[in-house]
Structure formats: C-alpha cells, structure tokens
C-alpha positions, 0 to 999 in steps of 0.5 A, spaced: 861 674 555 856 678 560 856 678 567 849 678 571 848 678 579 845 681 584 849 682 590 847 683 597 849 683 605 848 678 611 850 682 617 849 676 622 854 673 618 858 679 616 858 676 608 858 680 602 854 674 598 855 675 590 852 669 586 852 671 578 851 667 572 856 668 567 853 667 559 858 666 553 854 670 546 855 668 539 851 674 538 843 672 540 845 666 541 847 663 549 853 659 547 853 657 555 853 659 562 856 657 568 853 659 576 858 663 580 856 664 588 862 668 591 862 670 598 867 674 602 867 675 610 868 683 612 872 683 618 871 687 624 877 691 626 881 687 631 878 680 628 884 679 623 889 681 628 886 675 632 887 670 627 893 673 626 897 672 633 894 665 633 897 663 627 905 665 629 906 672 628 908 677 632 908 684 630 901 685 627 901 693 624 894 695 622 893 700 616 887 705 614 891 706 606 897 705 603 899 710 606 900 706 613 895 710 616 894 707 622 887 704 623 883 705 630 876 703 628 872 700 623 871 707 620 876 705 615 874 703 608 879 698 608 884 694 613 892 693 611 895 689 615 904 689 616 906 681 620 913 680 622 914 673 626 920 674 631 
C-alpha cells in the first residue's frame, strides 16, 4: 500500500488541507485506490479557550508540553488544554 499526497495551507482559513490517494499493489499491479481529503483547522491561542467557555467548562489551563508549560502566545508548537467543570 502506498500513500501519494500533497499537503498544503490556507491561511485565510487557518486549515492544513491533505488530499492523498491511497494505492493497494499487487506488485506492478494497482489493485485499487481510494481518494482521501483530510482538512484540519490550526487554532489561534485564545480560539479554543473560546469554544471551550462556550461549551460549559470553567477552568480552562492552556499548555505549550506535557510538561504543563503554561502557553502565552502562539509561539507554541502545540496547545494542550487541562477543563474542569464546577
């Protein structure tokens, strides 16, 4: 099985789009191939937080690691977030 894609950013939209198409071989033979579109949206720091509050949680913790750094920009490589509902 092989992967083929091509991925690529929109920044207006702040989406990470990946279409690949997925081949089954039988040696040189394509066996079949299925289309595959992933999009995934790259939140700003504070964007989550939002959504979050909105949905009922209270305590929101924003982390930079596993660590628990505490994440003060969108410096970060990547955002963690700790909820509790009181």
């Amino acid at each position: 099985m092989t992967l083929r894609s091509k991925n690529y950013y929109d920044e207006s939209s702040q989406t990470q789009f990946s279409p690949g198409i997925y081949e089954l071989y039988d040696g040189a033979r394509l066996l079949k191939s299925e289309l595959m579109d992933f999009q995934t949206h790259l939140y700003k720091f504070g964007e989550m937080e939002q959504l979050l509050t909105e949905i009922g949680f209270t305590a929101i913790r924003t982390y930079s690691s596993f660590k628990k750094e505490q994440a003060i920009n969108d410096e970060c490589e990547m955002f963690l977030f700790e909820c509790t509902v009181s």
